[in-house]
N, C-alpha and C positions, 0 to 999 in steps of 0.2 A: 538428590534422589538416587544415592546408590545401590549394586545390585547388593542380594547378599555377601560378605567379604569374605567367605573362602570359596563361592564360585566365581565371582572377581578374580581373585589370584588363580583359580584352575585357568581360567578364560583366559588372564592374561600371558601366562604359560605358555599356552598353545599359540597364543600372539606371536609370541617372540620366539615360537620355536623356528629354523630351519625349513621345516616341512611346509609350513605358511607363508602361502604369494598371494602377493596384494592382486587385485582383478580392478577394472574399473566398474564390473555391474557382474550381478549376480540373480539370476530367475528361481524364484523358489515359488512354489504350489501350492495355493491351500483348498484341498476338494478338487474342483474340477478347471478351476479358474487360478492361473499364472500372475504372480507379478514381479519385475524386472524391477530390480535393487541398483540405483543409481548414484553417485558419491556425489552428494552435495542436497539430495533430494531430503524430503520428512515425511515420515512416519508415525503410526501409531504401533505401540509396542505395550505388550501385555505382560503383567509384574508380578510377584512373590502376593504381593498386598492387595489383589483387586479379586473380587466378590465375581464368579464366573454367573450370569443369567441373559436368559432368553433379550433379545433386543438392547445388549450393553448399548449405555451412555457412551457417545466420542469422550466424554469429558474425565470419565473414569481409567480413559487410557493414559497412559506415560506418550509424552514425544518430543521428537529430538531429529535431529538432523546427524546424517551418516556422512561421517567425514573420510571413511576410509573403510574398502572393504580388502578381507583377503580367506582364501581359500584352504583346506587341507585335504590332501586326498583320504587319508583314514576318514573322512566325516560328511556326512550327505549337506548340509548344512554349510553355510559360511557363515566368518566371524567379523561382525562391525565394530567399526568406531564410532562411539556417540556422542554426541552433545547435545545435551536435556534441554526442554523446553521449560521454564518453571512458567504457571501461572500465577497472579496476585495470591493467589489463595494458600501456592507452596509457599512464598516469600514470607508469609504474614506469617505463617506457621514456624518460616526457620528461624523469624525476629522474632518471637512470641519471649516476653520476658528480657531481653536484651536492650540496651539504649544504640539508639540508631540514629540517624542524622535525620533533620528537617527533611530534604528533599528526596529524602525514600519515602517518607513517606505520604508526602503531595503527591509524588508518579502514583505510588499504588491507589490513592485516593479516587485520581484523574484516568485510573486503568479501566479498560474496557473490558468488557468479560470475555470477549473473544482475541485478547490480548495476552501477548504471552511476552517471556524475557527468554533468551538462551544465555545459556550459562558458559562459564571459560571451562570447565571441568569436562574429561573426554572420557570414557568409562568402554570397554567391552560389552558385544553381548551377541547372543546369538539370533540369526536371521530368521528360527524360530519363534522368536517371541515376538516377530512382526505380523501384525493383524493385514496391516491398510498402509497405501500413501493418504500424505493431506500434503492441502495449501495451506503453506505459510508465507508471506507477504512482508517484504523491508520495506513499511511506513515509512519515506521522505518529504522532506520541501522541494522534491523534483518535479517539472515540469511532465517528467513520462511515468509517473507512478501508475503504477501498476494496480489492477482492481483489487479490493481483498473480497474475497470468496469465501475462506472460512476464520483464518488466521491471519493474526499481524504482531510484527513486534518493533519497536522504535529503540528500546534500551536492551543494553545489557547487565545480566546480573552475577558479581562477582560474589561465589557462594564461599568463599573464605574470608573475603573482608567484608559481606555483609552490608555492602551499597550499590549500587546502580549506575554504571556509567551510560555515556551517549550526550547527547546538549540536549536543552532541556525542552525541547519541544514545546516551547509554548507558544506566545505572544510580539511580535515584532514592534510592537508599541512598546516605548522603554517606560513606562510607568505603570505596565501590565507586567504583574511579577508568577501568574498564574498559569502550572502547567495545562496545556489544553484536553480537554475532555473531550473525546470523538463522539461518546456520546448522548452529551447531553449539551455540547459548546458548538455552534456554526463558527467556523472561518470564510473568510475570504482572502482571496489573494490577487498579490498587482503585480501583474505582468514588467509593470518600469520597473517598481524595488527588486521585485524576486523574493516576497516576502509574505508571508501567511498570518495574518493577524483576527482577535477576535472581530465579528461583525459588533459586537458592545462596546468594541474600543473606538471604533470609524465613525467615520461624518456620513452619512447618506448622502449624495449630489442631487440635488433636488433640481438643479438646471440642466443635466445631462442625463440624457439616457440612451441605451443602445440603437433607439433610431435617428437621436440627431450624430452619435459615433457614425454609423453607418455614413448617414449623408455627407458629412465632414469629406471622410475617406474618400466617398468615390467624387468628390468636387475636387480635391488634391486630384487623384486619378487623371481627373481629366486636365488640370493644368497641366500636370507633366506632360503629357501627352503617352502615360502607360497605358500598358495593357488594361482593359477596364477589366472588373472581376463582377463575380454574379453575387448580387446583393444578398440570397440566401447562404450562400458563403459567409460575406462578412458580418450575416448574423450570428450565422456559428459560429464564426472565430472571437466577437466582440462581444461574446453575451457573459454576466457575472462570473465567475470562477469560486466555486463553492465546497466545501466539503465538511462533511460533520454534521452534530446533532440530529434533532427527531425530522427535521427534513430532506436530510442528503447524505448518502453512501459515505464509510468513512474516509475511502479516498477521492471521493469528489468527481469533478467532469475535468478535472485540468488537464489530461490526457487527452481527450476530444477536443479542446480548445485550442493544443498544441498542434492538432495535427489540423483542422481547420487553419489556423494561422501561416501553418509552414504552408498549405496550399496557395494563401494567399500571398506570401512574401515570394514563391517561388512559382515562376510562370514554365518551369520545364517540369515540374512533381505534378503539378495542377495537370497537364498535358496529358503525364501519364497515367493519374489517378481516374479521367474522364477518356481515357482509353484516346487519346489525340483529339477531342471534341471541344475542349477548354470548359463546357458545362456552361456556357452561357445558354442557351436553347434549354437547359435542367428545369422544370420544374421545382419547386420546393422538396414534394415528394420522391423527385427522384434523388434529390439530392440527400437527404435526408435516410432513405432507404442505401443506397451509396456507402455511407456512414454506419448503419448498423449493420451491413455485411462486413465493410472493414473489421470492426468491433468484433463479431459474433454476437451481437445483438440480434433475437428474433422479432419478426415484424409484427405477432401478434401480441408481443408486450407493448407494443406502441401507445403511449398514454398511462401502462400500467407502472404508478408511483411507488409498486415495492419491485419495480423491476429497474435495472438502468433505462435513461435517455439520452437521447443525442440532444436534445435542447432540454435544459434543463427549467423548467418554469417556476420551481420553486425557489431558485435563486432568483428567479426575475421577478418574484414579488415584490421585494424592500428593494430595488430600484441598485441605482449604481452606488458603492460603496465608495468612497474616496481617503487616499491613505496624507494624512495632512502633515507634512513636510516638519513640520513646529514639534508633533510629537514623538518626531525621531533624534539619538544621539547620534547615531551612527549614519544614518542618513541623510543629512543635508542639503536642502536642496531640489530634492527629488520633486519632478511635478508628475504626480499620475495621471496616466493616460485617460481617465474619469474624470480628470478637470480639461486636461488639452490633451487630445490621441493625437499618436503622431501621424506626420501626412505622406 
């Protein structure tokens, strides 16, 4: 998505001129309302090629992430470094007619519509032709991922050689060769592996579920002779771990399940998160309300299923998922915490 190529070369001119210092943020105005230009943040940016009308599409804009800003005195404006956000929809446009490899095009297949690719190409351009910030989102197999709000992107896309790098986000079952589909494929994931697999690929545990975990737990508890913990606690922390498809956010609850968990494995966080109280005296509701101020969660979405939860209930319909040891290569072994939690 380049600019035109001889305000490119002006643009970049003035890059490399002398007079030009890099800044780390830049405030530019549009009307009456400011917004502060920050290196590493993203944007929407308005192009040669986009159709100007009342109420523009987000989707009609360009965007890209600022990699780098710098200033001239001659020019009210500052001048960024960019690197484009392509959607499936530019990728398919720039393969159109081209032979390309299999697994480009499984990813764009398995693309979500609010999925995007950045590209390695860095281009010029002015702080004029920024509309707006957006959220854009690094989809992981991490434990603290981050919510996505409007954007995510998992690969990246090399627009000179015309393939897709990143690992292939799919299936942790090695006989599932299928990249995942955020939105229309649920995962689950097990806390022993550290691994995100289709809920199609798993065994359901039909003998185990999160309230005999529960009771397991606080029986250890008490042998040890630990600290005991509040049972709506280690419902939070031992409930399904879920993300994807038509019933759950693309990134899941695994975020709230970590931090549930870290309260639970750590008796000085727990201390300080219930303000010195330990939260055993919590009701469920306090505890739980607790949780969506953490979050920014508001409490009148409570129950509302196109809003986040703190317990997620529609992972807790199809019960506990079990990840079975036989159908991993790589993983050997492993007994998930859905068949024995630990104590």
């Amino acid at each position: 998505m380049p600019l035109n190529p001889e305000e490119n070369d002006q643009l970049g001119m003035l890059w490399n001129s002398d007079s030009a210092k890099g800044v780390s943020e830049f405030v530019i105005l549009h009307e009456d309302e400011s917004l502060t230009l920050t290196i590493g943040d993203c944007y929407l940016f308005s192009h040669p090629g986009q159709k100007k009308r009342r109420g523009q599409d987000i989707d009609s804009y360009w965007k890209g992430v600022v990699t780098e800003i710098k200033k001239l005195p001659s020019r009210d404006d500052a001048l960024v470094k960019v690197c484009w956000f392509w959607s499936k929809q530019d990728i398919k446009q720039a393969i159109q007619g081209k032979r390309v490899d299999k697994k480009l095009r499984l990813i764009l297949g398995a693309a979500a519509q609010n999925e995007l690719f950045p590209g390695l190409e860095e281009v010029i351009n002015s702080s004029e032709a920024i509309e707006s910030d957006i959220d854009v989102v690094h989809l992981t197999d991490n434990v603290d991922q981050e919510p996505v709000i409007e954007y995510f992107f998992r690969f990246v896309w090399d627009e000179h050689q015309k393939i897709i790098r990143g690992p292939p986000s799919g299936c942790a079952i090695d006989m599932c060769h299928q990249i995942w589909n955020p939105e229309e494929e649920e995962q689950r994931y097990c806390y022993t592996c550290m691994k995100w697999c289709h809920s199609a690929c798993l065994l359901i545990s039909r003998g185990t579920t999160q309230e005999t975990i529960v009771k397991q737990l606080q029986m250890a508890l008490q042998e040890q002779g630990s600290a005991m913990v509040p049972e709506t606690l280690l419902c939070l922390a031992y409930q399904p771990i879920a993300r994807g498809g038509p019933r759950h956010f693309t990134a899941g609850n695994i975020r709230i399940v970590k931090k549930a968990r870290d309260l639970v494995e750590e008796e000085e966080t727990r201390q300080i998160f219930t303000g010195g109280m330990g939260g055993m005296t919590w009701s469920e509701d306090e505890w739980i309300a607790s949780f969506e101020n953490y979050f920014g969660f508001l409490a009148k979405d409570r129950g509302d299923m196109d809003a986040e939860q703190v317990i997620d209930t529609a992972a807790g319909e199809l019960g506990y998922i079990t990840c079975d040891p036989s159908l991993y290569e790589s993983v050997k072994g492993c007994v998930c915490e859905t068949k024995s939690p630990p104590a």
